[in-house]
N, CA, C and O atoms as a Tinker XYZ file with bonds, in Angstrom:
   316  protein
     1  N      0.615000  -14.203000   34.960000    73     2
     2  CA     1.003000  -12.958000   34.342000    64     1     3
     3  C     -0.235000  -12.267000   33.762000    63     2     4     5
     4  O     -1.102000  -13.036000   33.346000    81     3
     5  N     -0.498000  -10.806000   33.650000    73     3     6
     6  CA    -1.507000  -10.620000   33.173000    64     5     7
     7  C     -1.530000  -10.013000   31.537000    63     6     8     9
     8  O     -0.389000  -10.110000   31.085000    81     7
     9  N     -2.179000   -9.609000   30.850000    73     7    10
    10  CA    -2.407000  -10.035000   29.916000    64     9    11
    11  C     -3.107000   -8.578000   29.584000    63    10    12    13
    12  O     -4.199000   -8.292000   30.076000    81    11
    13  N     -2.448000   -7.752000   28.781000    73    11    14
    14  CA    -2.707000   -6.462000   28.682000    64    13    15
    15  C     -3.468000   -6.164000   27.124000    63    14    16    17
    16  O     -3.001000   -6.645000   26.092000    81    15
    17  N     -4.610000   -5.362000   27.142000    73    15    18
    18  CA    -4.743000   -5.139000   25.737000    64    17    19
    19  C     -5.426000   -4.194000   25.349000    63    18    20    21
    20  O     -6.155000   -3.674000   26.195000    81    19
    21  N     -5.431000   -3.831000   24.432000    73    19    22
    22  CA    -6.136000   -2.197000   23.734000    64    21    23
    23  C     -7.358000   -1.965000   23.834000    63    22    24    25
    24  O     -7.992000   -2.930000   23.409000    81    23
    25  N     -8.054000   -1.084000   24.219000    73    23    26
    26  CA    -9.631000   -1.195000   24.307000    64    25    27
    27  C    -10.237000    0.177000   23.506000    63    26    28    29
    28  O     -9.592000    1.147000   23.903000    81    27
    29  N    -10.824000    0.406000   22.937000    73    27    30
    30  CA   -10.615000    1.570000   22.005000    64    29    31
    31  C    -12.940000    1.957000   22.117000    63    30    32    33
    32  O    -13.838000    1.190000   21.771000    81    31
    33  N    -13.058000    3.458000   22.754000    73    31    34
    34  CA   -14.223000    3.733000   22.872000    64    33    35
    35  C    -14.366000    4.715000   21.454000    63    34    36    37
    36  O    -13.416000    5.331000   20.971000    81    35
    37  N    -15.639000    4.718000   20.951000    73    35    38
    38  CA   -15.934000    5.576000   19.905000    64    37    39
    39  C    -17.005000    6.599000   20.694000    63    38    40    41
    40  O    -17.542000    6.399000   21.783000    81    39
    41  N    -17.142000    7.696000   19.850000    73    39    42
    42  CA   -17.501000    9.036000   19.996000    64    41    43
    43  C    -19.045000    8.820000   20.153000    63    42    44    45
    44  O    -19.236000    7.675000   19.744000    81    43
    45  N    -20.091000    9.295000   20.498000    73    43    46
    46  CA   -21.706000    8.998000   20.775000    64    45    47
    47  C    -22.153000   10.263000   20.083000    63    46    48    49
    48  O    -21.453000   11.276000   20.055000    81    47
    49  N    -23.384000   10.164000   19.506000    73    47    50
    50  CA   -24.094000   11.124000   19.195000    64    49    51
    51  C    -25.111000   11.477000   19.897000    63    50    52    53
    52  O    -25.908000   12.301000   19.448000    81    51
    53  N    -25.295000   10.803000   21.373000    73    51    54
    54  CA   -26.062000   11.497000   22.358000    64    53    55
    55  C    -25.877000   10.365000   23.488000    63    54    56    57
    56  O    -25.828000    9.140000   23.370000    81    55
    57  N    -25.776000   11.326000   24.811000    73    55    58
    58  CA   -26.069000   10.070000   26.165000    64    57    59
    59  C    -26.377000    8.990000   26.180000    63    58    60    61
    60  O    -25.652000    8.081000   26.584000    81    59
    61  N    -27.753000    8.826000   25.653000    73    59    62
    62  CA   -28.425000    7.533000   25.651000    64    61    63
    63  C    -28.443000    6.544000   24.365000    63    62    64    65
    64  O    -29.353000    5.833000   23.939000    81    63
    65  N    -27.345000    6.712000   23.975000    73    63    66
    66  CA   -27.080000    6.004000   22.738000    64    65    67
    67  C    -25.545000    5.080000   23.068000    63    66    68    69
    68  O    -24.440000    5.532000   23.368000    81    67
    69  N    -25.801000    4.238000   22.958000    73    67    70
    70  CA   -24.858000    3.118000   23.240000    64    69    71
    71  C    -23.351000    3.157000   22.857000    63    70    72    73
    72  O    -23.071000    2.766000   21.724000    81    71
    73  N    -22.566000    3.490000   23.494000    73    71    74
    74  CA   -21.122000    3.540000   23.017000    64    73    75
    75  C    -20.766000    2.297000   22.066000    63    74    76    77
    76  O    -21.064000    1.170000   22.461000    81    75
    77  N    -20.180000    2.458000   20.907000    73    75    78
    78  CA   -18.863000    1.031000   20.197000    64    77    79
    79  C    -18.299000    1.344000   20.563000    63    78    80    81
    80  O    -18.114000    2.496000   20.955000    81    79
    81  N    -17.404000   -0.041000   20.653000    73    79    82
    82  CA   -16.165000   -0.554000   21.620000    64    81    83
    83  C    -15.764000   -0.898000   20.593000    63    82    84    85
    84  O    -16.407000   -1.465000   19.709000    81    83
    85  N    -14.496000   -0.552000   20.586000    73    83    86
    86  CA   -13.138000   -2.607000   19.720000    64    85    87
    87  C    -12.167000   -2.704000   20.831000    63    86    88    89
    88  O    -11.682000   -1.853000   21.577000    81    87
    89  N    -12.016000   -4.029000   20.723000    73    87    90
    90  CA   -10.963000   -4.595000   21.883000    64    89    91
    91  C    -10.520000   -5.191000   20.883000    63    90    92    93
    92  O    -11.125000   -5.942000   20.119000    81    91
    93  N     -8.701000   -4.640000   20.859000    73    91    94
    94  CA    -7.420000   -5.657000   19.979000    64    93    95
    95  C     -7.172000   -6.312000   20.778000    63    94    96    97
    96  O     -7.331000   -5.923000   21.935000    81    95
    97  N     -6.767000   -7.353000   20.553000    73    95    98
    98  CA    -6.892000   -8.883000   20.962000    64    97    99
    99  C     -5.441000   -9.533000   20.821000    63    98   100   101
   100  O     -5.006000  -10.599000   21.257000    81    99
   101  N     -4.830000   -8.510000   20.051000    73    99   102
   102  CA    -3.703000   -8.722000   19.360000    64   101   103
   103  C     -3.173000   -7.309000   18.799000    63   102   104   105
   104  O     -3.889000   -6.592000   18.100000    81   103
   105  N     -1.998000   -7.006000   19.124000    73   103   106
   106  CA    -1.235000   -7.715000   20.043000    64   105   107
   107  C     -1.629000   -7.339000   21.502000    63   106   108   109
   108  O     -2.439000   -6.421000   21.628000    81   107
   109  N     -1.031000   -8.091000   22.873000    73   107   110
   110  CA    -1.146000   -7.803000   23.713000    64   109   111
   111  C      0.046000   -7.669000   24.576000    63   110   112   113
   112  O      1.176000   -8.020000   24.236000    81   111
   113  N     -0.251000   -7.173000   25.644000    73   111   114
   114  CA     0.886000   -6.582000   26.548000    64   113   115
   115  C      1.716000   -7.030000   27.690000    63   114   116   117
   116  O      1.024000   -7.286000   28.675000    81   115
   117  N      2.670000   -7.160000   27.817000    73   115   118
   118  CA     2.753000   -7.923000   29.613000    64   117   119
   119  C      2.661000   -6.622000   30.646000    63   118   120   121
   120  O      2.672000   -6.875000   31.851000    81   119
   121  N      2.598000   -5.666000   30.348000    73   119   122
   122  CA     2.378000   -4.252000   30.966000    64   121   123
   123  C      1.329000   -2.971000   30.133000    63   122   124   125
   124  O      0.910000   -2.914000   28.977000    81   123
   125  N      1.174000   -2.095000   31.249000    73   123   126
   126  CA     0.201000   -0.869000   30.612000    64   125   127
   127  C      1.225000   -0.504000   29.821000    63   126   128   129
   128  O      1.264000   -0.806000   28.628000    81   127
   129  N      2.359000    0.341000   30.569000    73   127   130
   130  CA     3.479000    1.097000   29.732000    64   129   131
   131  C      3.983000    0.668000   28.640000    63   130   132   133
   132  O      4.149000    1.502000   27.750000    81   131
   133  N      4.427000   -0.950000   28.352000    73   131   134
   134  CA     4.520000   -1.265000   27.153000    64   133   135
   135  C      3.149000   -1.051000   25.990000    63   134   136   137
   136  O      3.244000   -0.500000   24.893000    81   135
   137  N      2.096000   -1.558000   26.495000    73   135   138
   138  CA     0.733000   -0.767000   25.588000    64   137   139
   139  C      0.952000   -0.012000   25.412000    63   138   140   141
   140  O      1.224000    0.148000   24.222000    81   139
   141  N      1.086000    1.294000   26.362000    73   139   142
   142  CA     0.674000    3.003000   26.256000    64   141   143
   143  C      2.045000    3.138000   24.974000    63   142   144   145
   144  O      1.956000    3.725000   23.896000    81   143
   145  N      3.096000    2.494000   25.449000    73   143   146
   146  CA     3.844000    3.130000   24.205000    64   145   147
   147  C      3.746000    2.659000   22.697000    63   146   148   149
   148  O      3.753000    3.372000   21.694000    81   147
   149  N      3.650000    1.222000   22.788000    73   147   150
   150  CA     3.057000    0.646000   21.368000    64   149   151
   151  C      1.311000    1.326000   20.399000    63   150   152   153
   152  O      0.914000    1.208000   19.240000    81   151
   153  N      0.842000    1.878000   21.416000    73   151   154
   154  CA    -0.005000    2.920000   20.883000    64   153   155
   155  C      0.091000    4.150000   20.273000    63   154   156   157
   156  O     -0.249000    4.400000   19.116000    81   155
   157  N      0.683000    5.104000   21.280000    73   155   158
   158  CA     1.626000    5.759000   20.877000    64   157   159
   159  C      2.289000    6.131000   19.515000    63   158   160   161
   160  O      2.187000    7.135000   18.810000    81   159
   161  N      2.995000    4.992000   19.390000    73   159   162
   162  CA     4.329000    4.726000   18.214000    64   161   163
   163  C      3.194000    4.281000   17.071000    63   162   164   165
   164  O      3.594000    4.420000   15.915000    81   163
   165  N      1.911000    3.793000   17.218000    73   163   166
   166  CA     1.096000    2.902000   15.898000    64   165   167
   167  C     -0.375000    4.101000   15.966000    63   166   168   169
   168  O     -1.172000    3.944000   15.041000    81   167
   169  N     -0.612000    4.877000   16.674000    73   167   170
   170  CA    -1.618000    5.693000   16.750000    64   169   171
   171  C     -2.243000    5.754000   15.524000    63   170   172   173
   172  O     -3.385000    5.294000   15.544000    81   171
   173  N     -1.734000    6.311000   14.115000    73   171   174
   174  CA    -2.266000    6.408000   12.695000    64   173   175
   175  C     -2.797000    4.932000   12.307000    63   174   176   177
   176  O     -3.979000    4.902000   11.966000    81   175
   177  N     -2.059000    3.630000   12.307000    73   175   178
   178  CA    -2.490000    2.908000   11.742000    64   177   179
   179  C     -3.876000    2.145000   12.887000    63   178   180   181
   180  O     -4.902000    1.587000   12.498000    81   179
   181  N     -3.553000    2.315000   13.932000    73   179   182
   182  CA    -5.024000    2.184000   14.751000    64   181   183
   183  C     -6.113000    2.865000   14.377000    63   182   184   185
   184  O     -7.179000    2.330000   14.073000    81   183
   185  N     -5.782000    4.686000   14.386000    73   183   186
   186  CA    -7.124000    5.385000   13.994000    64   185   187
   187  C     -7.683000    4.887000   12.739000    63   186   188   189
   188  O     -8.853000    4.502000   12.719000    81   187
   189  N     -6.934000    4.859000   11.660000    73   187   190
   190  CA    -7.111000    4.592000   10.152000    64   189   191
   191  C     -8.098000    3.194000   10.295000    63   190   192   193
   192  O     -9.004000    3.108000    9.466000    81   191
   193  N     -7.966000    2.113000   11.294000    73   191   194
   194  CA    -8.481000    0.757000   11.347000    64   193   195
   195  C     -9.794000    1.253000   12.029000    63   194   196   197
   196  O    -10.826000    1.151000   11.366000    81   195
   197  N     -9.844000    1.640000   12.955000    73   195   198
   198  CA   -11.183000    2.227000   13.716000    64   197   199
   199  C    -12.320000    2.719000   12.872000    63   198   200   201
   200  O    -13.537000    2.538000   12.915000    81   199
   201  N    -11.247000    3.636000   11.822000    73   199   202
   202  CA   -12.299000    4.842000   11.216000    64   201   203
   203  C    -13.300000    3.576000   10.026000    63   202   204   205
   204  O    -14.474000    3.218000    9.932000    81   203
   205  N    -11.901000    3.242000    9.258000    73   203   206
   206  CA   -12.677000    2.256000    8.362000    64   205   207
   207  C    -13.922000    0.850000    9.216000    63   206   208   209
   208  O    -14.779000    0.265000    8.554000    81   207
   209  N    -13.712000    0.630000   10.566000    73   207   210
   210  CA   -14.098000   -0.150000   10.985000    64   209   211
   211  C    -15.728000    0.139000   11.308000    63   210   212   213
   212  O    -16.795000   -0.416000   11.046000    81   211
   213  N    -15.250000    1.429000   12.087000    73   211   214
   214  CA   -16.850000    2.331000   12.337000    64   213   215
   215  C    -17.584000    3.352000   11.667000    63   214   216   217
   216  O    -18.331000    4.120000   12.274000    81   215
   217  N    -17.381000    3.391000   10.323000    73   215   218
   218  CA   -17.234000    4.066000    9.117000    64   217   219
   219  C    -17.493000    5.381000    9.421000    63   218   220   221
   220  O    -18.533000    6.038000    9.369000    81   219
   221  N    -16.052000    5.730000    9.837000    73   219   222
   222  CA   -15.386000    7.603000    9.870000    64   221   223
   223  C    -16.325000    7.775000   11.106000    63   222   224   225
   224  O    -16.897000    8.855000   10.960000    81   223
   225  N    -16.838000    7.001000   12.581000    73   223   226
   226  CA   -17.315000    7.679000   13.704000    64   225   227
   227  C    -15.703000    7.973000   14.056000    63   226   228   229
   228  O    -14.733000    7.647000   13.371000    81   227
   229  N    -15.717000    8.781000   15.502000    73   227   230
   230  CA   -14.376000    9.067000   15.938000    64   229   231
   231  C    -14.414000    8.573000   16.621000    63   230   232   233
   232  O    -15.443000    8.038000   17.034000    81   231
   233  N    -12.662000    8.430000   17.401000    73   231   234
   234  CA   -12.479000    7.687000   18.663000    64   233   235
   235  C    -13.010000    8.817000   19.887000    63   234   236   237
   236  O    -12.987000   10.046000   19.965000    81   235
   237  N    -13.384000    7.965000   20.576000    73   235   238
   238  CA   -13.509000    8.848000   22.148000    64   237   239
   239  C    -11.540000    9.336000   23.005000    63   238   240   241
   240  O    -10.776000   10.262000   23.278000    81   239
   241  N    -11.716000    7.927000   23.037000    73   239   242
   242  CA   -10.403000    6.924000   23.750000    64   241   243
   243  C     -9.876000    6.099000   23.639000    63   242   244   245
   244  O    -10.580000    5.133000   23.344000    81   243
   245  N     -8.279000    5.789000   23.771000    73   243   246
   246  CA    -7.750000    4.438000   23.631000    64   245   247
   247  C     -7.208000    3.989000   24.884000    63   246   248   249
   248  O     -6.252000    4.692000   25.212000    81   247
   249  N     -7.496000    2.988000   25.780000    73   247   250
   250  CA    -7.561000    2.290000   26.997000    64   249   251
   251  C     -6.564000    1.194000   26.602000    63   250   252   253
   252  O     -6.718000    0.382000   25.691000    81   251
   253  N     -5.210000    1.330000   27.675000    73   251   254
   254  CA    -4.435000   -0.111000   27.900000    64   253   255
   255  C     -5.160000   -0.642000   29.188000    63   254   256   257
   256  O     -5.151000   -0.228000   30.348000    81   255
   257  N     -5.769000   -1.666000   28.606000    73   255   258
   258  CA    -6.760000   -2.327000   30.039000    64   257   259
   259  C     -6.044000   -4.035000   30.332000    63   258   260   261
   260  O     -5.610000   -4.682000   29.379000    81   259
   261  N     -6.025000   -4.458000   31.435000    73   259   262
   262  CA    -5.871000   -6.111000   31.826000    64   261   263
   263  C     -7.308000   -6.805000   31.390000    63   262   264   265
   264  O     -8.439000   -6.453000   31.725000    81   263
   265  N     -6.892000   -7.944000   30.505000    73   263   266
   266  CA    -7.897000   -8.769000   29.674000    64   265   267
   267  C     -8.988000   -8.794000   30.638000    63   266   268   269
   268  O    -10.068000   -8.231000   30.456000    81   267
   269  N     -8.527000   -9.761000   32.120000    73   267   270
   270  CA    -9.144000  -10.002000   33.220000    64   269   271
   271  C     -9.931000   -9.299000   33.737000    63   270   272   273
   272  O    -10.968000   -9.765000   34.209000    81   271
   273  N     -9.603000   -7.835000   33.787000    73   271   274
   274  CA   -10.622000   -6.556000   34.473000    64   273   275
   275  C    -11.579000   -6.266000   33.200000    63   274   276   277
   276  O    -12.720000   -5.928000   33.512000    81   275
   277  N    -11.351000   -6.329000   32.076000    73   275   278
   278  CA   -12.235000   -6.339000   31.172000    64   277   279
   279  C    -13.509000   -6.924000   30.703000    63   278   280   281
   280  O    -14.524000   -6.502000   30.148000    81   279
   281  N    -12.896000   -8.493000   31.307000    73   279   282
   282  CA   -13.497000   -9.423000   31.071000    64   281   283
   283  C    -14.735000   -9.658000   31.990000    63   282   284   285
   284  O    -15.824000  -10.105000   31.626000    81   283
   285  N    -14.173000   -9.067000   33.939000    73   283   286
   286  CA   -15.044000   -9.332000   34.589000    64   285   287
   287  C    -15.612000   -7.963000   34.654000    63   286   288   289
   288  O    -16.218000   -7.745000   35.703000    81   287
   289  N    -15.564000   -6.761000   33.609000    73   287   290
   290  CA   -16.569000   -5.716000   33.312000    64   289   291
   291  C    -17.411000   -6.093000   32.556000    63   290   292   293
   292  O    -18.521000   -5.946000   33.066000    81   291
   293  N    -17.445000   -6.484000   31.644000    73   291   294
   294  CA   -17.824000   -7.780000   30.583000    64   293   295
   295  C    -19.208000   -8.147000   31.097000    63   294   296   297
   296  O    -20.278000   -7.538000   31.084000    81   295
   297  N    -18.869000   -9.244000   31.518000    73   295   298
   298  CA   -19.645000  -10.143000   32.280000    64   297   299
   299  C    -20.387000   -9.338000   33.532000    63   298   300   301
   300  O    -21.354000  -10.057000   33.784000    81   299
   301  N    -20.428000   -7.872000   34.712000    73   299   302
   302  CA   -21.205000   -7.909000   35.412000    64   301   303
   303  C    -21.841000   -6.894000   34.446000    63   302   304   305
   304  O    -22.452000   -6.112000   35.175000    81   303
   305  N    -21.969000   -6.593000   33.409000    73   303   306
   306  CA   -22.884000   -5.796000   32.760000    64   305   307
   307  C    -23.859000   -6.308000   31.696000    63   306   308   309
   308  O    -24.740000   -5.689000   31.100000    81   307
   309  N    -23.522000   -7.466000   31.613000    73   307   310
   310  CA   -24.641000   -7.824000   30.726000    64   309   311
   311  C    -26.184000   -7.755000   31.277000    63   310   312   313
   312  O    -26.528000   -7.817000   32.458000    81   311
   313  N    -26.936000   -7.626000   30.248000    73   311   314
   314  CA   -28.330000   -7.269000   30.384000    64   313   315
   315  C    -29.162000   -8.956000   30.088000    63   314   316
   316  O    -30.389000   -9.055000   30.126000    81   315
């Protein structure tokens, strides 16, 4: 079964400046659509966690991604 979960990009202050990421870990999904809607329905208390997390940067995007495709994005990008 795969294993669905939130992937959340923050805002850049120029091209060549490295995007933050958070990946929730918890909870996770047995589908996108169940994500997309549990996002959705929790949107405020996600942004509110982000903002305090990346102190007040903004979100770009919030991504329902499979752990697995993440994981092996993950891994062919390391430097």
């Amino acid at each position: 079964m795969t294993k669905i979960i939130i992937l959340a990009l923050m805002v850049t202050n120029s091209p060549l400046e490295d995007s933050d990421s958070y990946v929730f870990t918890e909870p996770h999904f047995d589908s996108v659509p169940e994500c997309q809607m549990f996002v959705s329905m929790n949107i405020q208390p996600i942004l509110k966690h982000l903002f305090k997390h990346f102190d007040g940067k903004r979100v770009q995007n919030i991504y329902c991604v499979p752990e697995k495709q993440l994981n092996q994005f993950i891994e062919n990008t390391r430097v």
